[in-house]
C-alpha positions as a Python dict, from the first residue, in 0.01 Angstrom:
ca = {
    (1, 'X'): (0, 0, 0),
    (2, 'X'): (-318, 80, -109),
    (3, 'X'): (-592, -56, 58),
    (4, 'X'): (-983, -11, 141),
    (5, 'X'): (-1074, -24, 496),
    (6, 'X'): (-1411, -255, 505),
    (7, 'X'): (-1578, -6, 750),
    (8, 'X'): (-1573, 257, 412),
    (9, 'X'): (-1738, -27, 237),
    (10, 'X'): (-2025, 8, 479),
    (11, 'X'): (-2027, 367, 527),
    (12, 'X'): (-1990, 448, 159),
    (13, 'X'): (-2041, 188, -60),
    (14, 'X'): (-1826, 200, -410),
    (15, 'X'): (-2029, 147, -723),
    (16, 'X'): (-2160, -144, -854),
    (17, 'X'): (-1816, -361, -1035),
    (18, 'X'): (-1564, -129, -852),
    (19, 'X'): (-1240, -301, -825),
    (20, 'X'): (-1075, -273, -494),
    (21, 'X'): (-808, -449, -256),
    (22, 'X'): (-880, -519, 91),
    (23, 'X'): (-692, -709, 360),
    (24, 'X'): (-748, -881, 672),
    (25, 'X'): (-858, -1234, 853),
    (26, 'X'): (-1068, -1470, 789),
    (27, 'X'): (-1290, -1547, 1054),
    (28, 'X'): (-1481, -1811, 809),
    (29, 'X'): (-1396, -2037, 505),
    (30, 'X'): (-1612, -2257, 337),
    (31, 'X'): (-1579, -2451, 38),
    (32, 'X'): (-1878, -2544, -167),
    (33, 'X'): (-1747, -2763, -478),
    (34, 'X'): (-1550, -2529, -703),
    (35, 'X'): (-1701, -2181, -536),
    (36, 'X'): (-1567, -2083, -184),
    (37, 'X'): (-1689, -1816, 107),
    (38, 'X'): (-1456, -1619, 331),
    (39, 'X'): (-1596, -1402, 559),
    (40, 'X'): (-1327, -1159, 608),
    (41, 'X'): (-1261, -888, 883),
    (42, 'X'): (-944, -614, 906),
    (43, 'X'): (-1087, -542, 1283),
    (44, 'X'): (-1246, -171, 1178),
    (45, 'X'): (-1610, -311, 1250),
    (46, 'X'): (-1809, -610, 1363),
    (47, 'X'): (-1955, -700, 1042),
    (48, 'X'): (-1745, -941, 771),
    (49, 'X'): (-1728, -891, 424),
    (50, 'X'): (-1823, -1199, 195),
    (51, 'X'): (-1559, -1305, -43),
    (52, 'X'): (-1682, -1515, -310),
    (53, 'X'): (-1378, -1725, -440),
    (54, 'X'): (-1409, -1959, -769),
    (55, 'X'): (-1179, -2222, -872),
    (56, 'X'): (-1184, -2160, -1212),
    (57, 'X'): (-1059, -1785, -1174),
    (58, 'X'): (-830, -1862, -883),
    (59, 'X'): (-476, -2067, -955),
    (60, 'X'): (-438, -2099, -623),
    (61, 'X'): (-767, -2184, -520),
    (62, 'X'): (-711, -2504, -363),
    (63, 'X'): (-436, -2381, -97),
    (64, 'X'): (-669, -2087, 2),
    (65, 'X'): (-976, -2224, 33),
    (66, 'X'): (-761, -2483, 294),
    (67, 'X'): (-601, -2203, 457),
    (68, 'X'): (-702, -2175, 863),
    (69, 'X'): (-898, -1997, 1055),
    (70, 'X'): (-781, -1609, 1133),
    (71, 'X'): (-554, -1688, 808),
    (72, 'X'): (-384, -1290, 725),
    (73, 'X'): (-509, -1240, 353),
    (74, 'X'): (-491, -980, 54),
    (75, 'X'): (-726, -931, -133),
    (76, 'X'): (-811, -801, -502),
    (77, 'X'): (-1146, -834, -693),
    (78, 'X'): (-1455, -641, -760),
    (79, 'X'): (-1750, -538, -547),
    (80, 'X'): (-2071, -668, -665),
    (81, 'X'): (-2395, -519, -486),
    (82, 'X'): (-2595, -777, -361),
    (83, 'X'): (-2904, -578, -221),
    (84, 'X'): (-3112, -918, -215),
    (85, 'X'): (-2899, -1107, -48),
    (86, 'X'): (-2854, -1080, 345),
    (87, 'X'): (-2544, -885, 309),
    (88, 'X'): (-2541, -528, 94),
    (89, 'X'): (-2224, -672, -113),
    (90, 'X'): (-1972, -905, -204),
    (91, 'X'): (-1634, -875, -318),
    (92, 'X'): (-1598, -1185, -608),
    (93, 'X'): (-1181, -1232, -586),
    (94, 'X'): (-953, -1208, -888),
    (95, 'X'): (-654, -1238, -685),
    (96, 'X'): (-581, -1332, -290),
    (97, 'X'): (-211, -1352, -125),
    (98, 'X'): (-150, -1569, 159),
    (99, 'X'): (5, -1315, 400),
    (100, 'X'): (18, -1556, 689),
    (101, 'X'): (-180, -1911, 752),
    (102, 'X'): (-313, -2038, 1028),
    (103, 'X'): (-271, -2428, 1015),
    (104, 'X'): (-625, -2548, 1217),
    (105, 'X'): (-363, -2806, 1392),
    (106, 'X'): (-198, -2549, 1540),
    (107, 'X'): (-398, -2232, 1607),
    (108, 'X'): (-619, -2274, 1936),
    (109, 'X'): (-907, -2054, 1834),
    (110, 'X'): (-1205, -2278, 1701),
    (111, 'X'): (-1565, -2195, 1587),
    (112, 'X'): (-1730, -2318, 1858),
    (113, 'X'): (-1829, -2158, 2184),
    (114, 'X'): (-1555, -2081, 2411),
    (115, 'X'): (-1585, -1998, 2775),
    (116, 'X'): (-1480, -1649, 2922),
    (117, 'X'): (-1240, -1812, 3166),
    (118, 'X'): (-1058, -2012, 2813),
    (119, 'X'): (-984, -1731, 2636),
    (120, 'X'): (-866, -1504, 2905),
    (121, 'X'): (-589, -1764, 2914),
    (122, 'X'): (-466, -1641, 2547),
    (123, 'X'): (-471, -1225, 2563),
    (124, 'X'): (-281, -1219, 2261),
    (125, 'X'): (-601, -1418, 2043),
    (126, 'X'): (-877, -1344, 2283),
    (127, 'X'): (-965, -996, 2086),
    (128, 'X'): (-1056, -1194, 1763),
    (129, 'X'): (-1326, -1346, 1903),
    (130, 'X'): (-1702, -1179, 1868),
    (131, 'X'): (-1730, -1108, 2255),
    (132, 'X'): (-1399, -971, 2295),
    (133, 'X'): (-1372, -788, 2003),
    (134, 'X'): (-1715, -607, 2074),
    (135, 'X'): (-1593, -551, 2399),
    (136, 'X'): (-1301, -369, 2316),
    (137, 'X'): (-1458, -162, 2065),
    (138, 'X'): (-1739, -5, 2290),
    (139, 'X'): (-1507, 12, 2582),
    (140, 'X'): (-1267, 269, 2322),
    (141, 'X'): (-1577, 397, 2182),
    (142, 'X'): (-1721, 474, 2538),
    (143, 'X'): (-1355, 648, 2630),
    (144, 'X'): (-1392, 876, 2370),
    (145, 'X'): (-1750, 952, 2470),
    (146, 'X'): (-1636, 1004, 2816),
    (147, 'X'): (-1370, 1235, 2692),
    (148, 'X'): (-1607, 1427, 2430),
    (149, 'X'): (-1879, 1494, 2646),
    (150, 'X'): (-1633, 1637, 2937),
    (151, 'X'): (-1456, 1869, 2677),
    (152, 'X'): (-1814, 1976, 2476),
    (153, 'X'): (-1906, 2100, 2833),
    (154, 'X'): (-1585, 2339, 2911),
    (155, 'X'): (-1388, 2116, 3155),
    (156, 'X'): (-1038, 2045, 3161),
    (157, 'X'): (-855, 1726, 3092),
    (158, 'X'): (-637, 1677, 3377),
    (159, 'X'): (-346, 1466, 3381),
    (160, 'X'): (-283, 1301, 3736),
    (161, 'X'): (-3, 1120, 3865),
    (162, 'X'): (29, 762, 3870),
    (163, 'X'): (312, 703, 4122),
    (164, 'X'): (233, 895, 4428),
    (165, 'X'): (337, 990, 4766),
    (166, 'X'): (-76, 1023, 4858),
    (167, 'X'): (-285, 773, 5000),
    (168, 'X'): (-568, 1006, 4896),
    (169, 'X'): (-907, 762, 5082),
    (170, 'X'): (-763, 536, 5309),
    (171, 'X'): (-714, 227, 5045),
    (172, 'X'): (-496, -33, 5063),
    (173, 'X'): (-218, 55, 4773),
    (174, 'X'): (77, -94, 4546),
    (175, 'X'): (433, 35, 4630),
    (176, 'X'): (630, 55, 4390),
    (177, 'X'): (964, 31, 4466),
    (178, 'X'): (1393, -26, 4272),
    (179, 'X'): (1529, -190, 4616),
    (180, 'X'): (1615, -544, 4614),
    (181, 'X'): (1320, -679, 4826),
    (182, 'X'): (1562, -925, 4974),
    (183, 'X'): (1837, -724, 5106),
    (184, 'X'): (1640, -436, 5228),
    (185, 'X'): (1836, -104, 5299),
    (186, 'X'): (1780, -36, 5703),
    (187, 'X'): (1838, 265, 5921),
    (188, 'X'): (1988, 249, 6260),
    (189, 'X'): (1678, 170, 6403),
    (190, 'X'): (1600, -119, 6177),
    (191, 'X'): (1356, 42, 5966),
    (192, 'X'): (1329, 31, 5587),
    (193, 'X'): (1611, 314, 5435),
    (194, 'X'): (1372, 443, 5147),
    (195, 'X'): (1639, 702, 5102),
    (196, 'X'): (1799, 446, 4911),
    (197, 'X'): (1501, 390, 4682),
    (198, 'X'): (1465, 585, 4369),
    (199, 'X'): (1268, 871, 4485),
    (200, 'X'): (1436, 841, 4763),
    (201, 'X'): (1095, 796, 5010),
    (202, 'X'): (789, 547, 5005),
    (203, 'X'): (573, 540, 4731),
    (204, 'X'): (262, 412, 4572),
    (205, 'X'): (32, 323, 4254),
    (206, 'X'): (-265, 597, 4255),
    (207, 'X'): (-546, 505, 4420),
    (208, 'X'): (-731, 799, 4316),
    (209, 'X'): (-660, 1141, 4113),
    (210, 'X'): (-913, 1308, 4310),
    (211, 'X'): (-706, 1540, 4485),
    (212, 'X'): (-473, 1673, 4244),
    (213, 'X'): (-829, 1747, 4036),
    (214, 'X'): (-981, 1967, 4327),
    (215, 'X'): (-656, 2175, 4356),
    (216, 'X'): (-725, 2236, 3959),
    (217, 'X'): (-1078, 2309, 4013),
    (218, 'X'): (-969, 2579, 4208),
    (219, 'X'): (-756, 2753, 3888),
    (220, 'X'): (-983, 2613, 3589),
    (221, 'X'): (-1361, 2584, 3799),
    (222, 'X'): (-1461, 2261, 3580),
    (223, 'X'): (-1184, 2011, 3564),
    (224, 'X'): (-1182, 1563, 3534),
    (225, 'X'): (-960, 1329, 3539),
    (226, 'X'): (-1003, 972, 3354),
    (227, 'X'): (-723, 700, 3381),
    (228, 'X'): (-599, 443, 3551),
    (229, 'X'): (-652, 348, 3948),
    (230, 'X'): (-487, 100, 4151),
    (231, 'X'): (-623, -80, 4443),
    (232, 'X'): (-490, -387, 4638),
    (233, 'X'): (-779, -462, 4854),
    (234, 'X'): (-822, -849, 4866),
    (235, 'X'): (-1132, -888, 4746),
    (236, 'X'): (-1290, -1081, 4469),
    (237, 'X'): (-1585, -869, 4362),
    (238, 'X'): (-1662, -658, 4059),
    (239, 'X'): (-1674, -422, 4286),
    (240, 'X'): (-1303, -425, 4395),
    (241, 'X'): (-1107, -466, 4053),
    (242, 'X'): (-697, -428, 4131),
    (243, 'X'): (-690, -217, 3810),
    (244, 'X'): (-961, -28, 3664),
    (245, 'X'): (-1041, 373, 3508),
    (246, 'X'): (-1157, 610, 3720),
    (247, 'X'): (-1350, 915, 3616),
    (248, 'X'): (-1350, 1228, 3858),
    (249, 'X'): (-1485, 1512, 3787),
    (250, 'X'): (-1421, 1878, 4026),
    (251, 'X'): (-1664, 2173, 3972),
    (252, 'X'): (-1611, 2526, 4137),
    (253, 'X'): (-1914, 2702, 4264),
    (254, 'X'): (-2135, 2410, 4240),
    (255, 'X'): (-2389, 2227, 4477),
    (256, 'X'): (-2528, 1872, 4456),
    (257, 'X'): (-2773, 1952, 4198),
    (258, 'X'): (-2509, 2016, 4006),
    (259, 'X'): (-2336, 1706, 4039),
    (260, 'X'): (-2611, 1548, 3964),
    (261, 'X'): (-2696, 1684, 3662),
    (262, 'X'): (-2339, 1652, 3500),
    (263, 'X'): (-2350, 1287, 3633),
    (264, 'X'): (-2698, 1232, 3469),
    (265, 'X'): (-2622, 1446, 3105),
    (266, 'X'): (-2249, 1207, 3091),
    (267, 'X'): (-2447, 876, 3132),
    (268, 'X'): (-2680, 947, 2857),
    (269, 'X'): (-2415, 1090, 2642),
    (270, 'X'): (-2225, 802, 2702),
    (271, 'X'): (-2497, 565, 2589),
    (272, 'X'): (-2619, 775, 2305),
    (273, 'X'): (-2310, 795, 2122),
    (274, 'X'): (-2206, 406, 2221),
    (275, 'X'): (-2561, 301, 2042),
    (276, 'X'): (-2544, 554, 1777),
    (277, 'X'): (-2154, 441, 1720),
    (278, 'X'): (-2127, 50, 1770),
    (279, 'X'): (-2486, -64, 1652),
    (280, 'X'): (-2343, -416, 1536),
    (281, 'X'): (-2155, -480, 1826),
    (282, 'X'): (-2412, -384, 2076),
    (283, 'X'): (-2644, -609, 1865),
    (284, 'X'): (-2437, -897, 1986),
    (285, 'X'): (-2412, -836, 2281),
    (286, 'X'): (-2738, -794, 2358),
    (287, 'X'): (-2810, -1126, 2167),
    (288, 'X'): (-2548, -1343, 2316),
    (289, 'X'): (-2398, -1188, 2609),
    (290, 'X'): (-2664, -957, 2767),
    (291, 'X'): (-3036, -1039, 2644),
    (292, 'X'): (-3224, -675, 2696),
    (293, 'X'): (-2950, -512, 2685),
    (294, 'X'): (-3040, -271, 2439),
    (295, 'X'): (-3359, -210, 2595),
    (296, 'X'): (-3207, -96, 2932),
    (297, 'X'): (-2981, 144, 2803),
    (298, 'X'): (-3229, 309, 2551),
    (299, 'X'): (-3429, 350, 2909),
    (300, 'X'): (-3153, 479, 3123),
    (301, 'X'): (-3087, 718, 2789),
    (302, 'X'): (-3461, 824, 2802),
    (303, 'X'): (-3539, 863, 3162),
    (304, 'X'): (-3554, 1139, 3386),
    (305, 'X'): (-3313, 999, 3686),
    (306, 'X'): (-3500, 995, 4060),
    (307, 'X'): (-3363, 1182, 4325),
    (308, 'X'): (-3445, 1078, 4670),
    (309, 'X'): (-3285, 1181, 4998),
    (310, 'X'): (-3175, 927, 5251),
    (311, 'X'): (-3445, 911, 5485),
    (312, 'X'): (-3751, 828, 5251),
    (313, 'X'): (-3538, 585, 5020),
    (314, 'X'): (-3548, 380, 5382),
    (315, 'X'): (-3883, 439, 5454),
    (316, 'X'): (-3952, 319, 5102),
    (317, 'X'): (-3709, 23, 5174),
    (318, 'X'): (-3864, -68, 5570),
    (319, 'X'): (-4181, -132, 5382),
    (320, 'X'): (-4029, -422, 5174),
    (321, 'X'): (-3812, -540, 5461),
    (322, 'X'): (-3919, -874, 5400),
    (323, 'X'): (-3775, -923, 5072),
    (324, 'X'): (-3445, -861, 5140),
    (325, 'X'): (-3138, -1026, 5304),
    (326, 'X'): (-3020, -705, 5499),
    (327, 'X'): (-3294, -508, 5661),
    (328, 'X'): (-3331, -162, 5611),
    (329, 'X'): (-3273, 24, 5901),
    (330, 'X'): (-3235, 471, 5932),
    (331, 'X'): (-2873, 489, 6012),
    (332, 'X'): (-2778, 196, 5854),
    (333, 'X'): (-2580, 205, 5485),
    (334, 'X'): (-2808, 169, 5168),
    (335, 'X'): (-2676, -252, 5076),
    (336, 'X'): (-2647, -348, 4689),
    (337, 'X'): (-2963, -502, 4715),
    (338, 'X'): (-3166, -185, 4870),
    (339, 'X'): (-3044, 10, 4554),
    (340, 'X'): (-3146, -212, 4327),
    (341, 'X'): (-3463, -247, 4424),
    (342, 'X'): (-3526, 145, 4466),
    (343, 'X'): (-3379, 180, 4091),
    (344, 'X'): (-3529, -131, 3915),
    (345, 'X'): (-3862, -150, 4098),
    (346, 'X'): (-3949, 124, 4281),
    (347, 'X'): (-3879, 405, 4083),
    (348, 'X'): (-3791, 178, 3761),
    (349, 'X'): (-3517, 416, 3653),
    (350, 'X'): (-3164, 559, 3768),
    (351, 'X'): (-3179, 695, 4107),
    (352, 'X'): (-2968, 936, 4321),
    (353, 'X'): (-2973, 879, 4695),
    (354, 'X'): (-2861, 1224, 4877),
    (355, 'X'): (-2883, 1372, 5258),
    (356, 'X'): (-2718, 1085, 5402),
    (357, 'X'): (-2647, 1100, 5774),
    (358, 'X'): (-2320, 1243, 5878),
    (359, 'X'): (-2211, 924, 6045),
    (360, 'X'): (-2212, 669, 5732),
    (361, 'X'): (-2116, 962, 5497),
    (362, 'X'): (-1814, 870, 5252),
    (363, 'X'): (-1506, 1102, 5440),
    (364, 'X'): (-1511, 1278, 5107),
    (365, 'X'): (-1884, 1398, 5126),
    (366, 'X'): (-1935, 1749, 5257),
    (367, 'X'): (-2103, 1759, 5649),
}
């Protein structure tokens, strides 16, 4: 079927009276007497295109123009540039097929405001909605990033297990497991048979790739992995997600500076091509989910990031001891709160902390 994507629209715009077909949903209907408005997306892009519907043209005017919200429609009719108006163009409709409706009595998506915690009951409608839809665009937009900065900059893609025998830093993890959970195989001594189990012994989800990745390092010098992690730590933070993708880089013949320069060029790439790529939907959400948004990662893009060692980030901190909840103390870990005030008021930029004592050092961290 031949179709034009409504992205192309915006990227190359056809010539004035070119007739075209386009498909998608409607996110908007409106009727206004005998003309009608459908603001129509196929999911490419944030931004609509404006169908401009009259009765008089239409035979089945009256049925589409009742159609329901998120209604699947095709489309034929010609482009008309409309450099004027608030949009570029509009397609006026010579022909639209009902692919599937949407009766409004039925479908639970409405245009009104929905909370977060509403639509995360429906994951199979939550992505047409504004938020979620410019979610899931940057977040694939932000993969590929991830993935074209690593590659422009001679590491290796490295594919790491997800079922593993390693409990690679000490976190609680998922088994995974084909025995019947309640009739258990046992050995003599009463303890679980696992050599009944399908790989025969006791494994796990990944909680981290990180040390298949430094055995490549070894072979390839600059190698990262980015996927999947799984953690089942009770705890109900952003900070402790049971599912979430990790990225973990391994350089050869490297020191910290150099960690902290590929850390600090990936971040800005990131952001760059994010900004450069998704303009509309980062528009939105720094309108109506994230006010200044925009601003702080055109900063973090355009800043030189601080680098402090342990012991002067707390004298900084002891100084301001007073404003926080947990006092800074030499010795004592860096809390949430300590880092954000180093990197939004102190230094009023990204900030590394390194040197830390050997005694709160991650077990990962070289002595």
């Amino acid at each position: 079927m031949e179709r034009t994507e409504i992205l192309s629209l915006f990227k190359n715009t056809p010539a004035d009276g070119t007739e075209i077909t386009v498909c998608g949903w409607a996110k908007n209907i409106r009727d206004s007497k005998n003309i009608g408005f459908i603001a129509l997306s196929d999911g490419g892009c944030f931004k609509t295109l404006q169908v401009v519907l009259e009765a008089g043209k239409l035979a089945n005017y009256d049925e589409v123009i009742h159609t329901g919200l998120y209604s699947s429609l095709r489309i034929k009719g010609k482009l008309v540039l409309t450099p004027q108006a608030k949009q570029p163009f509009e397609l006026n409709a010579e022909s639209v097929e009902i692919l599937g409706d949407c009766p409004a009595d039925e479908y639970p998506l409405q245009k009104k405001k929905m909370s977060m915690e509403y639509l995360r009951t429906m994951p199979t409608l939550r992505p047409r909605t504004n938020t979620f839809n410019a979610a899931f665009r940057v977040r694939s937009v932000a993969a590929y990033a991830i993935h074209k900065f690593f590659q422009e900059n001679g590491f290796v893609y490295i594919h790491t297990p997800v079922i593993t025998t390693t409990d690679c830093e000490g976190a609680e993890m998922f088994q995974v497991t084909t025995m019947d959970l309640d009739n258990l195989p046992k050995t003599e001594d009463g303890a679980v048979d696992y050599r009944q189990d399908f790989f025969q012994k006791q494994v796990f989800l990944s909680g981290s790739g990180q040390l298949q990745v430094e055995t490549m390092a070894q072979a390839f010098s600059k190698v990262y992995t980015f996927g999947p992690t799984f953690r089942a730590e009770r705890s109900n933070t952003p900070r402790h997600a049971s599912e979430f993708w990790h990225i973990e880089p391994e350089i050869a013949f490297a020191d910290l500076n150099d960690n902290m320069d590929v850390i600090e060029a990936a971040v800005k790439s990131v952001i760059n091509y994010v900004l450069e790529t998704c303009p509309q939907d980062m528009e939105f959400c720094n309108q109506f989910v994230d006010k200044g948004l925009l601003d702080r990662l055109r900063h973090v893009a355009t800043s030189d990031f601080a680098r402090v060692t342990y012991t002067d980030a707390v004298k900084i901190l002891e100084e301001h001891n007073s404003e926080f909840e947990y006092k800074a103390a030499w010795g004592e870990d860096i809390q949430t709160e300590h880092e954000r005030f180093l990197a939004e008021k102190h230094f009023g930029r990204p900030v590394f902390v390194t040197d830390y004592p050997k005694d709160i050092k991650s077990f990962y961290m070289r002595l």
